[in-house]
C-alpha positions as a Markdown table, in Angstrom:
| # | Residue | x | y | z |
|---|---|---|---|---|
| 1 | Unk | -1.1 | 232.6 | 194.7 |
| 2 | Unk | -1.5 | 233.7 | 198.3 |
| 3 | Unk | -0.1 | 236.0 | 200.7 |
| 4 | Unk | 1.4 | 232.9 | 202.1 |
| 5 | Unk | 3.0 | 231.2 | 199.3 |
| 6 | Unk | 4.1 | 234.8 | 198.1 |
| 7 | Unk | 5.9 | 235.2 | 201.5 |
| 8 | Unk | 7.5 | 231.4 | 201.0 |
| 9 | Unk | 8.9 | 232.0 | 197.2 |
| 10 | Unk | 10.6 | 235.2 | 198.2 |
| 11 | Unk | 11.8 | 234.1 | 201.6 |
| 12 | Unk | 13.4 | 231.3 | 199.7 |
| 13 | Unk | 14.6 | 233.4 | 197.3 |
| 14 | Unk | 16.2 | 235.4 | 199.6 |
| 15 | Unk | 17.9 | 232.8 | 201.4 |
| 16 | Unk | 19.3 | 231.1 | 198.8 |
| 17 | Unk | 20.8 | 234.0 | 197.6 |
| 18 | Unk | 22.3 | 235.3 | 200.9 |
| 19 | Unk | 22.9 | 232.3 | 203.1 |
| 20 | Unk | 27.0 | 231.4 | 203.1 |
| 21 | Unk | 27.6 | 227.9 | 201.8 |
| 22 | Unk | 29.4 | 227.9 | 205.0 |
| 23 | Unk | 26.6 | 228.9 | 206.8 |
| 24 | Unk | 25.1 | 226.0 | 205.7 |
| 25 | Unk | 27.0 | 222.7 | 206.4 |
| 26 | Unk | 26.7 | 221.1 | 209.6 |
| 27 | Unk | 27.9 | 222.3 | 213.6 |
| 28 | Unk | 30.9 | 220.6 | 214.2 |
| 29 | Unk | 32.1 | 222.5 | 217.3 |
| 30 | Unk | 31.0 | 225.3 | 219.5 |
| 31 | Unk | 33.4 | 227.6 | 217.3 |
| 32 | Unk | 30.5 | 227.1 | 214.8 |
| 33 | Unk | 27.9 | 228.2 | 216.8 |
| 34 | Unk | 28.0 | 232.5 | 216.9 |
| 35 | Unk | 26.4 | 234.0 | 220.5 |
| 36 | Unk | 27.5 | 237.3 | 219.4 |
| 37 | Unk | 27.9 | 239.4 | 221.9 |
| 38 | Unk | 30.6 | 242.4 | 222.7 |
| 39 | Unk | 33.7 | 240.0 | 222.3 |
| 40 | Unk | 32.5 | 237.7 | 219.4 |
| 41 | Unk | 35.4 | 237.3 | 217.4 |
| 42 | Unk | 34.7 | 236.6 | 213.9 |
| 43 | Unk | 38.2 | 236.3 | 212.1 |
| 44 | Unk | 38.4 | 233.0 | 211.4 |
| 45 | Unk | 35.0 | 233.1 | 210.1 |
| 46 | Unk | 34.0 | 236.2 | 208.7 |
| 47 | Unk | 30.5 | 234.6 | 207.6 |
| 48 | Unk | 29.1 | 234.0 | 211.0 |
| 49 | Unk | 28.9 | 238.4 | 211.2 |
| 50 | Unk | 27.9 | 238.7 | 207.7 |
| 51 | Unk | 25.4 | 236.5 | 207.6 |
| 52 | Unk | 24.0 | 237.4 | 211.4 |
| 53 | Unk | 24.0 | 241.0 | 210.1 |
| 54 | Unk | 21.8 | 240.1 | 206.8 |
| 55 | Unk | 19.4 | 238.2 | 209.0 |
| 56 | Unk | 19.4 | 241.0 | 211.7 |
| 57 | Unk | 18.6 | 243.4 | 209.0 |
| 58 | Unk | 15.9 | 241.5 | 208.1 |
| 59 | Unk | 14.6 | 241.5 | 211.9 |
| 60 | Unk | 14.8 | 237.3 | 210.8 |
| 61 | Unk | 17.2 | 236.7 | 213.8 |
| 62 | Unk | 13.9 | 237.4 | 215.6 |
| 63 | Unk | 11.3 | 237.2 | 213.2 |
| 64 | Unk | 8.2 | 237.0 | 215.6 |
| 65 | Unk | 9.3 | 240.1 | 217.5 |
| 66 | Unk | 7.6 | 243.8 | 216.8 |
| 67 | Unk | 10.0 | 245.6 | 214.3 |
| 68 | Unk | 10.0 | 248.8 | 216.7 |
| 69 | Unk | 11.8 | 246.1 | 219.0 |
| 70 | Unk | 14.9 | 244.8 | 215.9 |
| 71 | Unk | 12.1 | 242.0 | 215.0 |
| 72 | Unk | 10.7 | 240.9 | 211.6 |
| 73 | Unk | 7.2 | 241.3 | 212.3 |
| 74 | Unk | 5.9 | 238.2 | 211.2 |
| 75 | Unk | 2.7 | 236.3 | 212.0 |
| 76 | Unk | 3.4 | 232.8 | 213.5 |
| 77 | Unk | 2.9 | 231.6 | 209.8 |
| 78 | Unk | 5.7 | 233.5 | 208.2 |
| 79 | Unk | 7.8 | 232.4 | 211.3 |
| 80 | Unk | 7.0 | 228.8 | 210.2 |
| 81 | Unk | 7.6 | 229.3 | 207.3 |
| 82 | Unk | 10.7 | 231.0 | 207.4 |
| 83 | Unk | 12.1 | 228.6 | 209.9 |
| 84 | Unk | 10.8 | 225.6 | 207.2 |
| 85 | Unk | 12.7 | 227.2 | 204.6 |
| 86 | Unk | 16.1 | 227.4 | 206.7 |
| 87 | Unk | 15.6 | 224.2 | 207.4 |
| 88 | Unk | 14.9 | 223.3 | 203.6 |
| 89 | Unk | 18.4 | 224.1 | 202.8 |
| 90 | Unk | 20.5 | 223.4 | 205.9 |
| 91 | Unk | 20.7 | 226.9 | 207.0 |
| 92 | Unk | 22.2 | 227.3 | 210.4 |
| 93 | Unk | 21.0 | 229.4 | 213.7 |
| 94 | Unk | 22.0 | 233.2 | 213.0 |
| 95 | Unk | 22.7 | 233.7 | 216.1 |
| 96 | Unk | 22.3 | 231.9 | 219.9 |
| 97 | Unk | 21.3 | 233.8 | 222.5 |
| 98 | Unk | 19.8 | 233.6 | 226.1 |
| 99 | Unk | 18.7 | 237.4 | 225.3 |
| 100 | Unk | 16.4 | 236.1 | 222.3 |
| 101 | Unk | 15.5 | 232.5 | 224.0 |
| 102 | Unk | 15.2 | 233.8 | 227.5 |
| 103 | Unk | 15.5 | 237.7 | 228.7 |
| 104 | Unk | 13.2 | 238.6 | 225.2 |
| 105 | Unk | 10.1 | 237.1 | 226.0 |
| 106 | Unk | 10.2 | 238.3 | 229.7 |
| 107 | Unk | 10.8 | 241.6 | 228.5 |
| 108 | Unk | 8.6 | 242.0 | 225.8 |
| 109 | Unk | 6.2 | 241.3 | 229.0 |
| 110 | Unk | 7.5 | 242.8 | 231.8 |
| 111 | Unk | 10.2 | 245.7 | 230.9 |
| 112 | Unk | 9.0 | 249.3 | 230.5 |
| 113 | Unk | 9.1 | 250.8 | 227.2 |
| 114 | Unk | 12.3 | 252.4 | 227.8 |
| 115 | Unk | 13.4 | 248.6 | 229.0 |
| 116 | Unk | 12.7 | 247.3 | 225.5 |
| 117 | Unk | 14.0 | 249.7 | 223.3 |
| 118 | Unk | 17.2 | 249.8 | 225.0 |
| 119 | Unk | 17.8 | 246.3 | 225.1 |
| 120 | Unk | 15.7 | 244.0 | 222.6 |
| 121 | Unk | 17.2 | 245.9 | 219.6 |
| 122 | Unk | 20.6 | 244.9 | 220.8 |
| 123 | Unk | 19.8 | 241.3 | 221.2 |
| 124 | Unk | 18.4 | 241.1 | 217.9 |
| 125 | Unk | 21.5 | 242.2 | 216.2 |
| 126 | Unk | 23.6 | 240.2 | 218.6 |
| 127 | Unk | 25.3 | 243.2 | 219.9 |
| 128 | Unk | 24.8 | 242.2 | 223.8 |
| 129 | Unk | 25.7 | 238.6 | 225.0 |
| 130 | Unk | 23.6 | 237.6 | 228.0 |
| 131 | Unk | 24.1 | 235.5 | 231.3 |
| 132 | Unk | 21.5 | 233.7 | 233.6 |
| 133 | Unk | 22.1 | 234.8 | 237.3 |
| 134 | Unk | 19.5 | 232.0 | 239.0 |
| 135 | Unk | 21.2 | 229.1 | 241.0 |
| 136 | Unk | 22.7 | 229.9 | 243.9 |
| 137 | Unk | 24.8 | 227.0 | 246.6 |
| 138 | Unk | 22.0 | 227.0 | 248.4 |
| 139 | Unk | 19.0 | 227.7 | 246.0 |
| 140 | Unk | 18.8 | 225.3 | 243.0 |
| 141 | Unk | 15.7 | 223.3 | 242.9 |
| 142 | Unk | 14.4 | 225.7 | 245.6 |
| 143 | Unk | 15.5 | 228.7 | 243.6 |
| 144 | Unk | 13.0 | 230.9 | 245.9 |
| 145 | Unk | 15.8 | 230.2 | 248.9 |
| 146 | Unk | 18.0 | 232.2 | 247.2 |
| 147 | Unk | 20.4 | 235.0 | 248.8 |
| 148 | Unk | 21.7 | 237.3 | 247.0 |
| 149 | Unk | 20.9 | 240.7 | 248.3 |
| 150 | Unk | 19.7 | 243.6 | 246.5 |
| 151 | Unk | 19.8 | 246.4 | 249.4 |
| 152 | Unk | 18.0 | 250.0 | 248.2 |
| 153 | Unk | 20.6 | 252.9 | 248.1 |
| 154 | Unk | 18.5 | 255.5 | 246.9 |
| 155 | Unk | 19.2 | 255.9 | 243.4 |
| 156 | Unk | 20.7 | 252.1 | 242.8 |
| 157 | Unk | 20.7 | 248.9 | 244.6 |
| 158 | Unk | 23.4 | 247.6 | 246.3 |
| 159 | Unk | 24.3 | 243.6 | 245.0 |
| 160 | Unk | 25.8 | 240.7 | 247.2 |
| 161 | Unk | 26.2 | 237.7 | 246.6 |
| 162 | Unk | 27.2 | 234.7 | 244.3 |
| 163 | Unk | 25.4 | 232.9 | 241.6 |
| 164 | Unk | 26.8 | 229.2 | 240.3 |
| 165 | Unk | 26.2 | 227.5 | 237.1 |
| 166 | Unk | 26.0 | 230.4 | 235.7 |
| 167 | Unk | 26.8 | 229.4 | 232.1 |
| 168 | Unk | 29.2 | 231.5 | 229.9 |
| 169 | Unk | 29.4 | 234.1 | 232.4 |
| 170 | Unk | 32.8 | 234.3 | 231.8 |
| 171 | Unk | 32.0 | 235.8 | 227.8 |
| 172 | Unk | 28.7 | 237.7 | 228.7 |
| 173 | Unk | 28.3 | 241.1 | 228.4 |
| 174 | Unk | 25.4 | 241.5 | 231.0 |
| 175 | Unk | 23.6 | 239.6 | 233.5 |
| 176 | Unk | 19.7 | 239.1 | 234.1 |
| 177 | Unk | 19.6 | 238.2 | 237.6 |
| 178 | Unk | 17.4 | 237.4 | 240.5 |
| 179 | Unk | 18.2 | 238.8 | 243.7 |
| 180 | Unk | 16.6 | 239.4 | 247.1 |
| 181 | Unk | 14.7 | 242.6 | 248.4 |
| 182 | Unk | 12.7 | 241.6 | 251.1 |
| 183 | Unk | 13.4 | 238.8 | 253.5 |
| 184 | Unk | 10.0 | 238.4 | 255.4 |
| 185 | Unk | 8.9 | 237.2 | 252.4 |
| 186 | Unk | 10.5 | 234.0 | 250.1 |
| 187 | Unk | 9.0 | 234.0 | 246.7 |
| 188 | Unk | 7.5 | 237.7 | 247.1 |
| 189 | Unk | 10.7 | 239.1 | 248.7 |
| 190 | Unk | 12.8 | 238.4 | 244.9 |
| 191 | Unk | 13.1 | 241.4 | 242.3 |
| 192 | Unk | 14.8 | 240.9 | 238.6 |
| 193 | Unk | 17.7 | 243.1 | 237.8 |
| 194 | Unk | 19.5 | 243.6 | 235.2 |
| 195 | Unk | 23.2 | 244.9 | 235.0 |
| 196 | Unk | 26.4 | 244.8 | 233.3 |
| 197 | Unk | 28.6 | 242.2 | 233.8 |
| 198 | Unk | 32.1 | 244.7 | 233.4 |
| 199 | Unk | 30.5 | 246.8 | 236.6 |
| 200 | Unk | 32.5 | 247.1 | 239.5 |
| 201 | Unk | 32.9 | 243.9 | 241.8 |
| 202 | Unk | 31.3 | 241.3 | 239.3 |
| 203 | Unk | 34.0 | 238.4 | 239.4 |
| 204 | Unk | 33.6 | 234.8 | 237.5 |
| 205 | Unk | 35.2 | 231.4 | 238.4 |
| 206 | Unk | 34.5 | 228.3 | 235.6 |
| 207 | Unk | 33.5 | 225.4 | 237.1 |
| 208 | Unk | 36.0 | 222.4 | 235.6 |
| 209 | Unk | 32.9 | 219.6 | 234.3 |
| 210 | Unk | 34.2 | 215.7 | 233.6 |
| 211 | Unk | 34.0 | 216.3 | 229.7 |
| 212 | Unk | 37.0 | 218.3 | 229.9 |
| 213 | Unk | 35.1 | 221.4 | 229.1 |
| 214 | Unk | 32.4 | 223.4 | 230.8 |
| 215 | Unk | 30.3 | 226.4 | 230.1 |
| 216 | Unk | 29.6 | 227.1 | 233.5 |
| 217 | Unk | 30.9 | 229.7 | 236.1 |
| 218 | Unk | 30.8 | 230.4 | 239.4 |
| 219 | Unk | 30.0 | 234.6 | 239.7 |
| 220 | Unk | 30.6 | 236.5 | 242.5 |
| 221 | Unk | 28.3 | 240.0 | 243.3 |
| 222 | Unk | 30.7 | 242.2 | 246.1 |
| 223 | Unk | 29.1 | 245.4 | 246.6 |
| 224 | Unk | 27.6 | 245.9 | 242.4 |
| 225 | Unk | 25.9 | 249.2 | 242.4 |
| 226 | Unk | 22.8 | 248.8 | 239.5 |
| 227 | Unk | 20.7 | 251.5 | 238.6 |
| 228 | Unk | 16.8 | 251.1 | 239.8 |
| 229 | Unk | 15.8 | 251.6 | 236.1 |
| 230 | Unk | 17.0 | 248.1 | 235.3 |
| 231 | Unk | 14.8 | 246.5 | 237.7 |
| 232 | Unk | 12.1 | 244.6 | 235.1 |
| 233 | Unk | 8.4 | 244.5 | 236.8 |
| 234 | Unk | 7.6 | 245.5 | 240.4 |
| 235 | Unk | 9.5 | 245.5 | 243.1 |
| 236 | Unk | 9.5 | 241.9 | 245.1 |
| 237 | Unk | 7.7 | 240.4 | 242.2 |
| 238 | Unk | 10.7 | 239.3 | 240.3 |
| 239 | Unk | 9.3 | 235.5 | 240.8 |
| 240 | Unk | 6.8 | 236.2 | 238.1 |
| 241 | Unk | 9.0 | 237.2 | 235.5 |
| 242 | Unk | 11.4 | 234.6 | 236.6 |
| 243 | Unk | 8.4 | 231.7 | 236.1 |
| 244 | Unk | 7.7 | 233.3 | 233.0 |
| 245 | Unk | 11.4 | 233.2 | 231.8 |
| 246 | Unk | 11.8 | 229.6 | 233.1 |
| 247 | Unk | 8.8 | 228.3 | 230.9 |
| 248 | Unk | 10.8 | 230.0 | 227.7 |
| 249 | Unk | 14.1 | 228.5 | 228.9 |
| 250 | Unk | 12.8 | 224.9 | 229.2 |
| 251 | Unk | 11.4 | 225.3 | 225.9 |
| 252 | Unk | 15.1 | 226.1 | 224.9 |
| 253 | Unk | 16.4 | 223.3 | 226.5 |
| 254 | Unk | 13.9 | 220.8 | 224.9 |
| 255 | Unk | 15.0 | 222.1 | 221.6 |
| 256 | Unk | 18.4 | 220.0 | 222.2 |
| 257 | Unk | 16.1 | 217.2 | 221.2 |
| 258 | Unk | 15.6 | 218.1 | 218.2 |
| 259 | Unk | 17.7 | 217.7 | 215.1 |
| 260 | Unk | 19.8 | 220.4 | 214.3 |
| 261 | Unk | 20.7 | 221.8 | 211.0 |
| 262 | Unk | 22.8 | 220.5 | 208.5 |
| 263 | Unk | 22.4 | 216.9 | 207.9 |
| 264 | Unk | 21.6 | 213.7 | 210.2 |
| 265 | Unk | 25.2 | 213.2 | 212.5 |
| 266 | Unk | 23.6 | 210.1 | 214.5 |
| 267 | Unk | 23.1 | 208.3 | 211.2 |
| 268 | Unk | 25.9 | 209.9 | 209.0 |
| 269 | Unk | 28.5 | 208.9 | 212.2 |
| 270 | Unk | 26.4 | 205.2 | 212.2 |
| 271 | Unk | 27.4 | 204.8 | 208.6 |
| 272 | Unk | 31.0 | 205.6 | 208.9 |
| 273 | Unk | 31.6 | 203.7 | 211.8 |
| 274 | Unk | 29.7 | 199.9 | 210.9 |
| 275 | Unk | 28.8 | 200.7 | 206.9 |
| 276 | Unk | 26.0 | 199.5 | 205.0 |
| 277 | Unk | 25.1 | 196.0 | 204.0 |
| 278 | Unk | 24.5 | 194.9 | 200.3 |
| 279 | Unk | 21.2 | 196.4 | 200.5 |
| 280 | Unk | 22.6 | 199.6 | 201.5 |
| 281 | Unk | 21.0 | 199.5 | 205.1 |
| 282 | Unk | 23.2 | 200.3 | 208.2 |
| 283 | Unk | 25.4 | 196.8 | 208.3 |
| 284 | Unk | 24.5 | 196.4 | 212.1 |
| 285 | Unk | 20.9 | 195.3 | 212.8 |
| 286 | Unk | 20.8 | 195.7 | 216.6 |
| 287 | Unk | 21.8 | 199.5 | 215.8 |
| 288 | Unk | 19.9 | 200.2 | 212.7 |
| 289 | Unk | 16.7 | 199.5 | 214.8 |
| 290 | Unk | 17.9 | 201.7 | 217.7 |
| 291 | Unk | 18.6 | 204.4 | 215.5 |
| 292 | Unk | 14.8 | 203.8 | 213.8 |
| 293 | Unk | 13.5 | 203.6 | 216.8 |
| 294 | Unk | 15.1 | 207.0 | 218.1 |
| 295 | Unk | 14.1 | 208.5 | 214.7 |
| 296 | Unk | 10.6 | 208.1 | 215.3 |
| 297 | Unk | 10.6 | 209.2 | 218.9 |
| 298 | Unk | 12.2 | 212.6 | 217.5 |
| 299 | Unk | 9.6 | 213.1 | 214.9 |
| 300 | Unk | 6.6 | 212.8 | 217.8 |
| 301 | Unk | 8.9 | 214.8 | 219.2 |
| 302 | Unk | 8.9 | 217.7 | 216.7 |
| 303 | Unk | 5.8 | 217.7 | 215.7 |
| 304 | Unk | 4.7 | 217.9 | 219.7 |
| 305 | Unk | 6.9 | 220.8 | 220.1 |
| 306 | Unk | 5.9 | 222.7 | 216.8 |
| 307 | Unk | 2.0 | 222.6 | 218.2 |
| 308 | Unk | 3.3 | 223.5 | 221.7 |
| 309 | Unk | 5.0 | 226.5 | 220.3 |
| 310 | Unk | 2.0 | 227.1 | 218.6 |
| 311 | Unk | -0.6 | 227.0 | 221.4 |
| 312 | Unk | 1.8 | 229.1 | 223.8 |
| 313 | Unk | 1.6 | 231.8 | 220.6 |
| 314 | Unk | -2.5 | 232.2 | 220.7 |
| 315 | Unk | -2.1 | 231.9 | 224.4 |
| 316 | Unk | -3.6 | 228.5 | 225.0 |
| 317 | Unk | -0.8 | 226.5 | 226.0 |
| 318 | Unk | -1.4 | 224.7 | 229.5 |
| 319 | Unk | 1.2 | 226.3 | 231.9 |
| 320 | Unk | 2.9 | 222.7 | 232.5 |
| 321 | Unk | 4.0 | 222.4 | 228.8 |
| 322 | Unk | 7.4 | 223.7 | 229.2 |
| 323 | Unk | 8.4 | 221.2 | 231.6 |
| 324 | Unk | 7.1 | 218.2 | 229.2 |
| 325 | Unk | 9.2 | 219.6 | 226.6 |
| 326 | Unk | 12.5 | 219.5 | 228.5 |
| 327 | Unk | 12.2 | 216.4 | 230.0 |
| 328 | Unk | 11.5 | 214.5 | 226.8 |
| 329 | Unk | 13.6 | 217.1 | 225.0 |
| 330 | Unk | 16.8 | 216.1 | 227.6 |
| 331 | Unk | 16.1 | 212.3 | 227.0 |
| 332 | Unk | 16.0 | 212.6 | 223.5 |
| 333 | Unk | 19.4 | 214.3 | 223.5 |
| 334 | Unk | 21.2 | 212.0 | 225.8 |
| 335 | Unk | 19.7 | 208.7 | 224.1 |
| 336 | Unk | 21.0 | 210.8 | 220.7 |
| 337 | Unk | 24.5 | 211.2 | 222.7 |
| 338 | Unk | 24.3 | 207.4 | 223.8 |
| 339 | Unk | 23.4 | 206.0 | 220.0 |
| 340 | Unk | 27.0 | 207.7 | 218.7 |
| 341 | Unk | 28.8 | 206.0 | 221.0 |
| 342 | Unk | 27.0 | 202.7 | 220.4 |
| 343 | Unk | 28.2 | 203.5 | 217.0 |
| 344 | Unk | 31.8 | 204.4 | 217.5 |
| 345 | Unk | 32.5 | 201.4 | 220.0 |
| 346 | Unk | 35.7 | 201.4 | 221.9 |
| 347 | Unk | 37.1 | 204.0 | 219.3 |
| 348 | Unk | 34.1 | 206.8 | 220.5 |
| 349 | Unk | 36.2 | 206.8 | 223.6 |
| 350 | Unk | 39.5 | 208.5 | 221.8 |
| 351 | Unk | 39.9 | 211.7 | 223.9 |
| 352 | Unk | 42.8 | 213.3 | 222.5 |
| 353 | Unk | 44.0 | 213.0 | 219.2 |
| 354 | Unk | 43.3 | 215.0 | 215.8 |
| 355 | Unk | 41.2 | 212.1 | 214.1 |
| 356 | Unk | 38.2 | 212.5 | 217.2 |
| 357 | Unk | 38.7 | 216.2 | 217.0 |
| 358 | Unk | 39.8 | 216.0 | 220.7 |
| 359 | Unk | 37.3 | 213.3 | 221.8 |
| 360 | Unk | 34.5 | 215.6 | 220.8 |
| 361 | Unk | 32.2 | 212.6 | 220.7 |
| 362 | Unk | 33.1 | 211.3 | 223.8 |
| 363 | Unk | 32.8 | 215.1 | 225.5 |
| 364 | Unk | 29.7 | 215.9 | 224.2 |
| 365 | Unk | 28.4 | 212.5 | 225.4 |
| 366 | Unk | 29.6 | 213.0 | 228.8 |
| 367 | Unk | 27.8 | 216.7 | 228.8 |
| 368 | Unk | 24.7 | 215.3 | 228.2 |
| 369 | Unk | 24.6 | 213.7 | 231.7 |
| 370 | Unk | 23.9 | 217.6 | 232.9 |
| 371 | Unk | 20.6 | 218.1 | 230.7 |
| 372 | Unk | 18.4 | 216.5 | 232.8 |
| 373 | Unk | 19.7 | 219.2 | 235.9 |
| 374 | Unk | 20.5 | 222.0 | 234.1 |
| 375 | Unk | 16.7 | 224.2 | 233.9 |
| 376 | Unk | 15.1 | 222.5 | 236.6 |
| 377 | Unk | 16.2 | 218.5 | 237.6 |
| 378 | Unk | 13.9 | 215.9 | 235.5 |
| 379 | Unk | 12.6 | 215.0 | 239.1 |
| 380 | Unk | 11.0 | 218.4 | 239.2 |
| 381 | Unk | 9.4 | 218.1 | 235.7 |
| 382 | Unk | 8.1 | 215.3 | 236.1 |
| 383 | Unk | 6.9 | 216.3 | 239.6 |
| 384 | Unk | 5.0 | 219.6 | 238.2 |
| 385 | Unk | 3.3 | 217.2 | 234.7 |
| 386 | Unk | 2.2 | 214.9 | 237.5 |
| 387 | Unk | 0.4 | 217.6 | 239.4 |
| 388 | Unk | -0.5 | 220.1 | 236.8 |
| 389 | Unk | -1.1 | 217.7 | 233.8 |
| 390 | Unk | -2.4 | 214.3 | 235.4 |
| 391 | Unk | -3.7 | 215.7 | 238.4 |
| 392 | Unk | -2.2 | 213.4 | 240.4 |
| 393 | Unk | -2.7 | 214.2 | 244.7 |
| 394 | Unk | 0.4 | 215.3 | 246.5 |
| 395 | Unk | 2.3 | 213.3 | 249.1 |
């Protein structure tokens, strides 16, 4: 047997034996998803801590991270594999973060030593819950025309400003944020701090979304004093470490498109809603090939992202990938979003009582109309594959 197939029997071994059933049936709400984080409560399920605390332990809530760092270690073979064996048996997400998905990578670049072993350890055990400070009312798609000012005091910066779409800012525990240091310069006048979201004069506002819900705030910087050894890289080169976060967050965002955990819901919420024929196929044509159709899509889908994933690992993945990924990651989702109406008809639209779970369908439906802004706007995807990828001349 090989190293390999050893690794696979025990790792399935292991998670068959310490994976919660809970743990393992499908996400049904937010409440099922664990950010972790300072404020995570886990009363009402206790096995969303023990089971992020086993996999922590484990350094499997970041498997592919160095172990000095609260990661597993593991080649990008294990790290398929493990994730192939989670899948195997429905096994859920340990743990969400924007610290693993986002601040990790640009730290495990950029940060200082003293950088990483103060915060990646955290992250991997989902002690610290982290918040994007990007966007700005005036700096979205042109996020190097942002304003927020970090003025030297010596010892510590001086932050002023305000940030919006800030998502869960309102739970996080600290902030990785772009601000700006030098104004004779746009994109080499930025520097990337990091700071505490409980300092003095941090303020959040949500921002009400039509679904009824939103994860999004408005955050407010008024005089935040942050130490100078939490600014990650160089001074005024914070737009490199903020490229190089965007390319990991857009691979985040694509991975909406892909099918989560725990069972099929666009095919199991087909089947309750029209049935199956005598030949046990879904009992509406016109939907069964939609849903096919969809299906397939997703599978190019996956198997595009898993060698993308791969290729950005041995460092030969072309620097426009990420922003393939989330635009045909967004798509998928919101033509995932649009099948379960199709499926539910006139009753999909429900809002409110106990039967739709609150119209969960319907508001997660409507939330997909932000995908293709949130990360970068689809226009600006497809913009930079145009330019970087098909070489196309500029207007």
């Amino acid at each position: 047997m090989s190293s390999l197939e050893t690794f696979r029997a025990e790792t399935r071994a292991w998670l068959k034996e310490n994976v919660p059933a809970s743990m393992r049936e499908p996400v049904r709400s937010d409440t099922d998803i664990n950010w972790g984080g300072r404020r995570a409560d886990y009363a009402k399920n206790p096995d969303q801590k023990w089971y992020m605390d086993a996999m922590a332990e484990r350094g499997w809530t970041v498997p592919d991270w160095p172990t000095e760092y609260g990661g597993g270690g593991l080649s990008p073979a294990e790290t398929k594999i493990l994730r192939e064996e989670m899948r195997r048996i429905k096994a859920r997400n340990p743990l969400n973060s924007f610290g693993i998905s986002m601040l990790g990578p640009a730290l495990l670049k950029y940060g200082t030593e003293a950088q990483k072993l103060k915060h990646l350890p955290k992250i991997a055990r989902g002690e610290i819950r982290w918040c994007q400070g990007y966007s700005e009312p005036n700096a979205g798609s042109d996020l190097a025309g942002l304003a927020t000012s970090a003025e030297d005091r010596g010892d510590h910066f001086l932050v002023n400003g305000q940030k919006v779409w800030t998502s869960y800012a309102d739970k996080a525990d600290w902030i990785f944020c772009l601000v700006r240091t030098d104004r004779t310069s746009k994109q080499g006048g930025i520097s990337f701090l990091l700071f505490d979201m409980e300092s003095e004069g941090v303020s959040t506002r949500p921002i009400l979304l039509i679904s009824g819900y939103s994860p999004f705030c408005e955050t407010f910087f008024d005089n935040v004093k942050v130490p100078k050894e939490n600014l990650v890289g160089e001074l005024n080169k914070g737009w490199d470490v903020a490229k190089y976060l965007l390319g990991h967050e857009r691979e985040m965002i694509s991975g909406m498109g892909l099918q989560s955990s725990g069972g099929n819901p666009l095919v199991d919420g087909a089947i309750a809603m029209v049935g199956l024929d005598e030949s046990g196929r879904l009992a509406d044509p016109l939907l069964r090939a939609q849903i096919a159709l969809f299906e397939v899509r997703a599978k190019a889908f996956s198997a595009m992202s898993e060698r993308f994933i791969d290729e950005l690992k041995a460092g030969k993945a072309h620097p426009a990938q990420p922003s393939m990924m989330k635009y045909y990651g967004t798509e998928l989702n919101k033509t995932r979003h649009e099948l379960m109406m199709a499926a539910g008809g006139s009753d999909a639209l429900e809002w409110d009582s106990m039967q739709s779970n609150g119209g969960a369908a319907a508001r997660a439906w409507l939330r997909t109309k932000g995908n293709s802004i949130e990360g970068g706007t689809s226009e600006i995807q497809l913009n930079i594959i145009a330019k970087r990828i098909l070489e196309l001349p500029s207007q």
